[in-house]
PyMOL commands that place a pseudoatom at each C-alpha (Angstrom):
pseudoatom trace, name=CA, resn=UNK, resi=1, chain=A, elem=C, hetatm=0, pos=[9.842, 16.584, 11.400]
pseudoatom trace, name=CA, resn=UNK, resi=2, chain=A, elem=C, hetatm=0, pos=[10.322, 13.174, 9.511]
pseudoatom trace, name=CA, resn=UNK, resi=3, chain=A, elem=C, hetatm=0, pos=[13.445, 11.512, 9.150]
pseudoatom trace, name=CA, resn=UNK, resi=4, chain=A, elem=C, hetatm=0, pos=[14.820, 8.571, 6.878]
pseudoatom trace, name=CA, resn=UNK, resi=5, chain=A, elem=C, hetatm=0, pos=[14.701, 4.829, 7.492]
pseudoatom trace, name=CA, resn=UNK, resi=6, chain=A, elem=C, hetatm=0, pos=[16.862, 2.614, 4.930]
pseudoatom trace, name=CA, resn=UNK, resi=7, chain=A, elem=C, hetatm=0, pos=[15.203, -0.782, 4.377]
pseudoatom trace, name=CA, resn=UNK, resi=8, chain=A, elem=C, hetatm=0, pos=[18.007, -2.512, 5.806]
pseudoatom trace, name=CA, resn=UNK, resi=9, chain=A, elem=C, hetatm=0, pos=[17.917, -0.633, 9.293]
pseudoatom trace, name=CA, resn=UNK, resi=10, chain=A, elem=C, hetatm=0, pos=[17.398, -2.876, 12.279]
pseudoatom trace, name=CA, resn=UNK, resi=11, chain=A, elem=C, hetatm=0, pos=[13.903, -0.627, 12.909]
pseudoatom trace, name=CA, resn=UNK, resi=12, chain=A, elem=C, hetatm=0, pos=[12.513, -2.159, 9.387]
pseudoatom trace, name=CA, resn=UNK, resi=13, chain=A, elem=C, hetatm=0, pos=[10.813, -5.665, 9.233]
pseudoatom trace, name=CA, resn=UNK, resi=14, chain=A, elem=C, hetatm=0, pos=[10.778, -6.993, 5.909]
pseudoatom trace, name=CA, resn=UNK, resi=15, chain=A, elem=C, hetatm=0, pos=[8.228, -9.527, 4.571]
pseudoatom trace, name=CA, resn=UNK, resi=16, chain=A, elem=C, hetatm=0, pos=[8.139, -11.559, 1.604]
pseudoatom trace, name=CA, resn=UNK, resi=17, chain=A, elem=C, hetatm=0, pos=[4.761, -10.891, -0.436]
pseudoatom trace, name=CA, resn=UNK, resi=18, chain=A, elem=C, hetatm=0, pos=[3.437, -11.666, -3.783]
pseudoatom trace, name=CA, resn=UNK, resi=19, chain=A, elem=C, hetatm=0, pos=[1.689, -9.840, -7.001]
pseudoatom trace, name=CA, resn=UNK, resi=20, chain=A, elem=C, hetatm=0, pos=[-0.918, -11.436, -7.676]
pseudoatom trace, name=CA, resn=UNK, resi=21, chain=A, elem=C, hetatm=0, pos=[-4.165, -10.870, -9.757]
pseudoatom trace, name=CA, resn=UNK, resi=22, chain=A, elem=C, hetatm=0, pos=[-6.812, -8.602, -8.851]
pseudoatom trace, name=CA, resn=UNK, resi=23, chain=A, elem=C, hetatm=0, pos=[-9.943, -10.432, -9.123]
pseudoatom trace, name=CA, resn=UNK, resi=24, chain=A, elem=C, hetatm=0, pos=[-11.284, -11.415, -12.838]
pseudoatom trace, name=CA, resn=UNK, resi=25, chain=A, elem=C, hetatm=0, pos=[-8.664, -8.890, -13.603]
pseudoatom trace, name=CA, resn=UNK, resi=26, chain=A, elem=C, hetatm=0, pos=[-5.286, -9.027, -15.045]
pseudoatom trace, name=CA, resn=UNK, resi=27, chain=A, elem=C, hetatm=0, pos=[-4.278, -5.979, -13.341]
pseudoatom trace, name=CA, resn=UNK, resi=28, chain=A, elem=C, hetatm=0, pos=[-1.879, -7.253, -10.468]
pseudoatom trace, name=CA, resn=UNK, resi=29, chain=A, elem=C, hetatm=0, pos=[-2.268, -6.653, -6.402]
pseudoatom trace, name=CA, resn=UNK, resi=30, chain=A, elem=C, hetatm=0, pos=[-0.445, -7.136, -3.996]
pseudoatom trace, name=CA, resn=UNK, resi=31, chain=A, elem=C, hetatm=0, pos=[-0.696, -10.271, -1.545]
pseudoatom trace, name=CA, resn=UNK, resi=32, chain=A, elem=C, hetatm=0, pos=[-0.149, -9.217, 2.248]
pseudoatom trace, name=CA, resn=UNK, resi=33, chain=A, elem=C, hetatm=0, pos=[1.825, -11.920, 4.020]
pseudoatom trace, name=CA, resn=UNK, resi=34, chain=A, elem=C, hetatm=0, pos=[0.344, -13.514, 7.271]
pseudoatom trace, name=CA, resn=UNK, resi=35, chain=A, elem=C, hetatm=0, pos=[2.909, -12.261, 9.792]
pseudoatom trace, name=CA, resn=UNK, resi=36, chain=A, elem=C, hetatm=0, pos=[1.939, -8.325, 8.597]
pseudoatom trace, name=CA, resn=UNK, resi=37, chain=A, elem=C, hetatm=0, pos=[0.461, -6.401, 11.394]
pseudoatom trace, name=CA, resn=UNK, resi=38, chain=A, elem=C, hetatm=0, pos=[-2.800, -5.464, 8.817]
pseudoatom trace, name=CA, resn=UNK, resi=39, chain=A, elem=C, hetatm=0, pos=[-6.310, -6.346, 8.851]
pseudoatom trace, name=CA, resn=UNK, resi=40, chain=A, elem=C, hetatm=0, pos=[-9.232, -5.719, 6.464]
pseudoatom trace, name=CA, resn=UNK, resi=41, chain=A, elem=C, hetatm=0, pos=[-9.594, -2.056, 6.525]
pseudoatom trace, name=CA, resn=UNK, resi=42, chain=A, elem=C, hetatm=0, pos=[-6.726, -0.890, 7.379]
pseudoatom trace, name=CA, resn=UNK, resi=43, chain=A, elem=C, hetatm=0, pos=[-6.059, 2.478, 5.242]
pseudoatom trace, name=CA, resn=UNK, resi=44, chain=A, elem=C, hetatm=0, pos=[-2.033, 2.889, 5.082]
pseudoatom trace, name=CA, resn=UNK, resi=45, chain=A, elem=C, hetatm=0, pos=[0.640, 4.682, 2.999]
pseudoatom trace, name=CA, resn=UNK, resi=46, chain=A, elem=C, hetatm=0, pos=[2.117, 2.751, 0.671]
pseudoatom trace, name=CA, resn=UNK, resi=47, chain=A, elem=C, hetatm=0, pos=[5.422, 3.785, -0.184]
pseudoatom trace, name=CA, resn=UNK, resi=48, chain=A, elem=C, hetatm=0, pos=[6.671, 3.158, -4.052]
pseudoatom trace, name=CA, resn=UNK, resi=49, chain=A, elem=C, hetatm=0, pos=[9.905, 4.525, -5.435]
pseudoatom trace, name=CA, resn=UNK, resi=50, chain=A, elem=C, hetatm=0, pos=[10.302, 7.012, -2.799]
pseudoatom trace, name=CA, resn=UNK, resi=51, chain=A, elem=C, hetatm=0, pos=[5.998, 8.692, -3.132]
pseudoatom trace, name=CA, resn=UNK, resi=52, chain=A, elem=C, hetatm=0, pos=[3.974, 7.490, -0.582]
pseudoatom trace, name=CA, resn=UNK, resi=53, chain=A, elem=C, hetatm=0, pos=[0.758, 6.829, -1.780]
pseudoatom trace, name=CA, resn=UNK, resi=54, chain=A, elem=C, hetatm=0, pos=[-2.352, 6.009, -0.211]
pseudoatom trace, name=CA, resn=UNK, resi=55, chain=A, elem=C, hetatm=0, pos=[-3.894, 2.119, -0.003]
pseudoatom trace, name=CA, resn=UNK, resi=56, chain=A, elem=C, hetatm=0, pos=[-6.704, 0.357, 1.650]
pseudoatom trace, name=CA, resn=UNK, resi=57, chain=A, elem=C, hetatm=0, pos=[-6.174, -3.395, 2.774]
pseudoatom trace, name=CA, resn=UNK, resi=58, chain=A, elem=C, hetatm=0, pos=[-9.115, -6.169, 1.858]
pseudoatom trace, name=CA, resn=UNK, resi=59, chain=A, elem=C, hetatm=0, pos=[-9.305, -9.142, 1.887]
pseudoatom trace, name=CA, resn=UNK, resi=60, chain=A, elem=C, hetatm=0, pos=[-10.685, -12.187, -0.518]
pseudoatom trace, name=CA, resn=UNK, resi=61, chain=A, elem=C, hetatm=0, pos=[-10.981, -15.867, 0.076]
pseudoatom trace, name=CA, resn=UNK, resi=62, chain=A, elem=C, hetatm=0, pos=[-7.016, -16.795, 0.363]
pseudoatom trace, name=CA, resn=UNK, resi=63, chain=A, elem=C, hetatm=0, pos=[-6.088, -13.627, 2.471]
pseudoatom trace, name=CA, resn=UNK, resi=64, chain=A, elem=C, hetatm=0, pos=[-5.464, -9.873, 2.422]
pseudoatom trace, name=CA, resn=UNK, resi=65, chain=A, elem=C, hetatm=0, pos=[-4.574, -8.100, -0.418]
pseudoatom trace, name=CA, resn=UNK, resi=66, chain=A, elem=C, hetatm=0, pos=[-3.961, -4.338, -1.912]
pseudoatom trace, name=CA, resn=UNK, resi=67, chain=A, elem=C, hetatm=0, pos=[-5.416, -3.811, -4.842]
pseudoatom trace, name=CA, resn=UNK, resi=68, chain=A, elem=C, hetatm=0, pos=[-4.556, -0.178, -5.863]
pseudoatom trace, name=CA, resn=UNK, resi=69, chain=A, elem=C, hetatm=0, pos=[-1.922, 2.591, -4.582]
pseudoatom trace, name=CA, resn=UNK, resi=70, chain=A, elem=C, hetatm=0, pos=[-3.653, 6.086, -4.916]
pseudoatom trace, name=CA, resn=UNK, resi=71, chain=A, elem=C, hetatm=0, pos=[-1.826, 9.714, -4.423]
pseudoatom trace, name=CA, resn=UNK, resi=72, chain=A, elem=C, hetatm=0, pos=[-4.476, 10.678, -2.134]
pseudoatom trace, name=CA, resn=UNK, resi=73, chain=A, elem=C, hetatm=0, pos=[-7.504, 9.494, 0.111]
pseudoatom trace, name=CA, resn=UNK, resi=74, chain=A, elem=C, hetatm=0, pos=[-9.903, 10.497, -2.250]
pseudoatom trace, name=CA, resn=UNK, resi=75, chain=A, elem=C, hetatm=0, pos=[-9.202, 8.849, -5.225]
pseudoatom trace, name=CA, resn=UNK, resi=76, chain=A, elem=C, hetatm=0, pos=[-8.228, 5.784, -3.671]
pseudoatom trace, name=CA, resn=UNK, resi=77, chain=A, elem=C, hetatm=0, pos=[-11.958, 5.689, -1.802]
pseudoatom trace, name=CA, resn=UNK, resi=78, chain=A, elem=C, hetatm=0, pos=[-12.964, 6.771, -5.205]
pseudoatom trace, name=CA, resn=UNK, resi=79, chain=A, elem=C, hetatm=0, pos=[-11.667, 3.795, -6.900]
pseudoatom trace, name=CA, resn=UNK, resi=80, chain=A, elem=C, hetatm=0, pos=[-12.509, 1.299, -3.654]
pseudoatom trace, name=CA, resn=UNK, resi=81, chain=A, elem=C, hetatm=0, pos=[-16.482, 2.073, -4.051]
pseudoatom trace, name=CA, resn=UNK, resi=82, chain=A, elem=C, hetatm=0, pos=[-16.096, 1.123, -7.711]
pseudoatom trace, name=CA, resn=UNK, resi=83, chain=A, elem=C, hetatm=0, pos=[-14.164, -2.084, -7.092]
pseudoatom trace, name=CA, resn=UNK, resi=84, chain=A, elem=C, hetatm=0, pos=[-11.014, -0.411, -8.864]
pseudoatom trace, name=CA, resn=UNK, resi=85, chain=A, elem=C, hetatm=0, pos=[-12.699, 0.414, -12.080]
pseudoatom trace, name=CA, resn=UNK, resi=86, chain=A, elem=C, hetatm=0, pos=[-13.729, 3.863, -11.468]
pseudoatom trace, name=CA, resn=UNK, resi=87, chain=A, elem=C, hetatm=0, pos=[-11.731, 6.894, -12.445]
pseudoatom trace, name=CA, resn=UNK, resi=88, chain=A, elem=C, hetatm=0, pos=[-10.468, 7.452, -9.223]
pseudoatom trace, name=CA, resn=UNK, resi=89, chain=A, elem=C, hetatm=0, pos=[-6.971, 8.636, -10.591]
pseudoatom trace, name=CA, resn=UNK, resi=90, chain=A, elem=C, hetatm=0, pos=[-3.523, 6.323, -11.798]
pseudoatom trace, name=CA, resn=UNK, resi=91, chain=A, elem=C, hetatm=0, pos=[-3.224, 2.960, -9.803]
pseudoatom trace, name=CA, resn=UNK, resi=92, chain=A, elem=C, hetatm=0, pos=[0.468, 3.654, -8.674]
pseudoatom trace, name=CA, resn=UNK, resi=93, chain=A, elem=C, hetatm=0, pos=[0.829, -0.066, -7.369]
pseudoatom trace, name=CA, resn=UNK, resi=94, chain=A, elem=C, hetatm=0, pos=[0.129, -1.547, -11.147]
pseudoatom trace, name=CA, resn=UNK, resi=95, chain=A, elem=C, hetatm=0, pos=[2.320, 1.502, -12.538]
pseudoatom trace, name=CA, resn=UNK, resi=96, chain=A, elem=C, hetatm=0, pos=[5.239, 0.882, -10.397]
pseudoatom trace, name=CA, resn=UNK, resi=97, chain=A, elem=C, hetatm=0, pos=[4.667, -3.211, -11.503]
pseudoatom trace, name=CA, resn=UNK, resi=98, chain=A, elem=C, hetatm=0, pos=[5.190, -2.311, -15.215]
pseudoatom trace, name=CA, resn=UNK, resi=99, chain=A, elem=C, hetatm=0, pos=[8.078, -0.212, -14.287]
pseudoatom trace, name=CA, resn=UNK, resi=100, chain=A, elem=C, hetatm=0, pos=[9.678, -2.480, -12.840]
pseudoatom trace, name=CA, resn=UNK, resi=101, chain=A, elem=C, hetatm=0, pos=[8.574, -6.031, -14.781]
pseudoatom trace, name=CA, resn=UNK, resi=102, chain=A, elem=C, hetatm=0, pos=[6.851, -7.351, -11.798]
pseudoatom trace, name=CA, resn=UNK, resi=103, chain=A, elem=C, hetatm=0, pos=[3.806, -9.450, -12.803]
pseudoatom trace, name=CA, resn=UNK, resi=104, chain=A, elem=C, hetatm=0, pos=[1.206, -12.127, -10.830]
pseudoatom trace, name=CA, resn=UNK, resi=105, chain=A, elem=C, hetatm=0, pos=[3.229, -14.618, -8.875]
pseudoatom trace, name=CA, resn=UNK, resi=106, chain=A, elem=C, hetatm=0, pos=[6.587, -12.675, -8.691]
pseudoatom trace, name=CA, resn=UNK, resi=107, chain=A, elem=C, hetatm=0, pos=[7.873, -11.964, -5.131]
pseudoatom trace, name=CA, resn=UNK, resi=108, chain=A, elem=C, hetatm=0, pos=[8.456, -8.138, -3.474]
pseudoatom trace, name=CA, resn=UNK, resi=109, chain=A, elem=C, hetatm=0, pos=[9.672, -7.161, -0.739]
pseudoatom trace, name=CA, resn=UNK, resi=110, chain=A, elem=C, hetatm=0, pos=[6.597, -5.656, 1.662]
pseudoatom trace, name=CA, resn=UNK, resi=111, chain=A, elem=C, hetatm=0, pos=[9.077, -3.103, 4.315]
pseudoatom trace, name=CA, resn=UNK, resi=112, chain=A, elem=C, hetatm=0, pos=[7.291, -2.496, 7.530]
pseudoatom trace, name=CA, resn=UNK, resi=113, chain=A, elem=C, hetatm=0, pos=[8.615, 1.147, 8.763]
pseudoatom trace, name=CA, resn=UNK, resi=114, chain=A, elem=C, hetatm=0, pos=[6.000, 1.809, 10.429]
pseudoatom trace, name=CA, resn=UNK, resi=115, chain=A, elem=C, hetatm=0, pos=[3.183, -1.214, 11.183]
pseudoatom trace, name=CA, resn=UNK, resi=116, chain=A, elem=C, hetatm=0, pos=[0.251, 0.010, 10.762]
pseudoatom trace, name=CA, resn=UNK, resi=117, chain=A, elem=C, hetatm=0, pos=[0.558, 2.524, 9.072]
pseudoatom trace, name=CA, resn=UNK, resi=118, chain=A, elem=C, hetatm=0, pos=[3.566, 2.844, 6.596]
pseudoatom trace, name=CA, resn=UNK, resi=119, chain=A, elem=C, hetatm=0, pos=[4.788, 0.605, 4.461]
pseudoatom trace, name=CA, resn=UNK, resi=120, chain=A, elem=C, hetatm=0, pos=[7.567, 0.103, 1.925]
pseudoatom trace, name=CA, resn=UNK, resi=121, chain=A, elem=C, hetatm=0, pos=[7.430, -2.119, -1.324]
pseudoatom trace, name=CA, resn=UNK, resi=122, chain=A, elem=C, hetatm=0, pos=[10.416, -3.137, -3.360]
pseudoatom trace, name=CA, resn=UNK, resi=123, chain=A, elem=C, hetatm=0, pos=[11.896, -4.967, -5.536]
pseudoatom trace, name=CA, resn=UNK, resi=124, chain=A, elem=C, hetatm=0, pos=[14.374, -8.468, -3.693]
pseudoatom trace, name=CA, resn=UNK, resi=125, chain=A, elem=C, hetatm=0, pos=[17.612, -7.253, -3.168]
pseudoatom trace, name=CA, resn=UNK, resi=126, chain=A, elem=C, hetatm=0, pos=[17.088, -3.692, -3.832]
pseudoatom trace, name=CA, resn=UNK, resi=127, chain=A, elem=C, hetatm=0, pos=[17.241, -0.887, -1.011]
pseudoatom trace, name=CA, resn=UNK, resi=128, chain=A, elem=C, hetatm=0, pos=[15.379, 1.741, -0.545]
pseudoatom trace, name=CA, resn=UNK, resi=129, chain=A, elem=C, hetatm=0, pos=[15.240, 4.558, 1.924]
pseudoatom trace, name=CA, resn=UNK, resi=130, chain=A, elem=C, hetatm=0, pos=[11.869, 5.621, 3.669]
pseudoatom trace, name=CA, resn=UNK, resi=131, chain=A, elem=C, hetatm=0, pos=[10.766, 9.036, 4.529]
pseudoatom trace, name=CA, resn=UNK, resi=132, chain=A, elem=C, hetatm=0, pos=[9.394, 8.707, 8.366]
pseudoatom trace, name=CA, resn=UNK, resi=133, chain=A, elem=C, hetatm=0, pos=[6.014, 10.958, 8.955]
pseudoatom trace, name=CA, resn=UNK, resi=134, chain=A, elem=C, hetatm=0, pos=[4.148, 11.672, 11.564]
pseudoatom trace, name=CA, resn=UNK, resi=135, chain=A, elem=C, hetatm=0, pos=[1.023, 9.752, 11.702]
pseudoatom trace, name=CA, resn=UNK, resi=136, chain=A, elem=C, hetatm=0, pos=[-2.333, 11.859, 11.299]
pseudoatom trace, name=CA, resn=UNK, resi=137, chain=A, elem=C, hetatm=0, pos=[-3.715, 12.875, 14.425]
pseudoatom trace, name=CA, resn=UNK, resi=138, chain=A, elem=C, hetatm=0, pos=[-6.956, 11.081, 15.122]
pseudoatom trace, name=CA, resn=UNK, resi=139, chain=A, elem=C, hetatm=0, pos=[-9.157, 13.295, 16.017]
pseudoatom trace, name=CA, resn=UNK, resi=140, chain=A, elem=C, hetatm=0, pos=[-8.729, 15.695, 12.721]
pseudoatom trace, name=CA, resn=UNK, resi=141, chain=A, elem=C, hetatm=0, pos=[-8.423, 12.057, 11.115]
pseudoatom trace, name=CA, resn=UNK, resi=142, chain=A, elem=C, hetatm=0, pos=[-12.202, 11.738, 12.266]
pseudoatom trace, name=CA, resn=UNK, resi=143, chain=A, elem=C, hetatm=0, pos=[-13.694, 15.252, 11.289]
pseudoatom trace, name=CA, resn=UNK, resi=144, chain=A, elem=C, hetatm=0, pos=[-12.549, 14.561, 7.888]
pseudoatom trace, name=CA, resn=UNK, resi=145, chain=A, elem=C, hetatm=0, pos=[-13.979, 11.262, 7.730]
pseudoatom trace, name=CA, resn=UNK, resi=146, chain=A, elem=C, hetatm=0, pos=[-17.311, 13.096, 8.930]
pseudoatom trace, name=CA, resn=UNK, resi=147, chain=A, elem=C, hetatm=0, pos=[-17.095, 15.815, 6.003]
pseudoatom trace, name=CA, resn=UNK, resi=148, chain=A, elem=C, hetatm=0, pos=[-16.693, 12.752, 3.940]
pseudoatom trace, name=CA, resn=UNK, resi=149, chain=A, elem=C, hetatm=0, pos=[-19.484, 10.885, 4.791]
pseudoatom trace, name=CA, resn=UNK, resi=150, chain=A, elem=C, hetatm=0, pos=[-22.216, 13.723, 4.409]
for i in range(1, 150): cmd.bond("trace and resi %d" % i, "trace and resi %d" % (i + 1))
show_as sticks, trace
zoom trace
C-alpha cells in the first residue's frame, strides 16, 4: 500500500540544493545540502516529475553529490562503475534539468519524504506530490546484492 505526500505536508523537510557540474563534465549533478540525512553510499530513489528513479550518493572534495538518476538499480550501478559515461541507460537527473532549464549553480528544491531513502526534487515554488513506498525489505535487499556480485 503506498499513499501520497504533497511537498508542502508538515511530514516533508525541504532543503535548498544546487546543480552543479559533474566533474570535468558539463553534464549537471546535483549538490546534497549539509543538513540531508545522506552519506557516501547511500543508494535512494530519487523522485523526478512524479517517476522515482534510482540514485547513488558520492561524494567529491566540497561535499556530496548525485550525479545520475537511473530507472533501475542496474543501470544506475552500470553507469556508477563507469564514472557516468557508460551506457548504463538515460540519466533522468540531467533530462529532467533540460526540461526544466535548470543548469550548474541554479537552486532546487531537494524534498525529504522519506530520509534515507526517498527523496523529492523540484523546481522553487513548485509542488509536487510524492508516491509513499514501502522500503525494500533487507534481507531480499541482500540476496540480490549477492546475485549481483557473483
Amino acid at each position: 500500500m503506498s499513499d501520497r505526500l504533497a511537498s508542502d505536508a508538515a511530514d516533508v523537510n525541504s532543503l535548498r540544493a544546487r546543480l552543479a557540474r559533474s566533474g570535468g563534465t558539463r553534464l549537471p549533478c546535483l549538490r546534497i545540502p549539509e543538513e540531508a540525512a545522506l552519506s557516501a553510499g547511500d543508494e535512494v530513489r530519487l523522485v523526478l516529475d512524479g517517476h522515482q528513479r534510482h540514485a547513488e550518493v558520492t561524494s567529491d572534495s566540497t561535499g556530496l553529490l548525485v550525479r545520475g538518476a537511473y530507472d533501475d538499480r542496474r543501470r544506475m550501478r552500470e553507469a556508477t562503475d563507469a564514472d557516468g559515461a557508460g551506457d548504463g541507460g538515460a540519466n533522468r537527473l540531467v533530462e529532467w534539468a533540460r526540461e526544466h532549464d535548470r543548469e550548474p549553480g541554479d537552486a532546487v528544491d531537494l524534498d525529504e519524504v522519506d530520509p534515507g531513502y526517498l527523496y523529492g526534487l523540484r523546481v522553487p515554488g513548485d509542488r509536487a506530490v510524492y508516491t509513499v513506498t514501502k522500503r525494500p525489505d533487507e534481507g531480499l535487499r541482500d540476496i540480490a546484492e549477492s546475485l549481483y556480485d557473483t
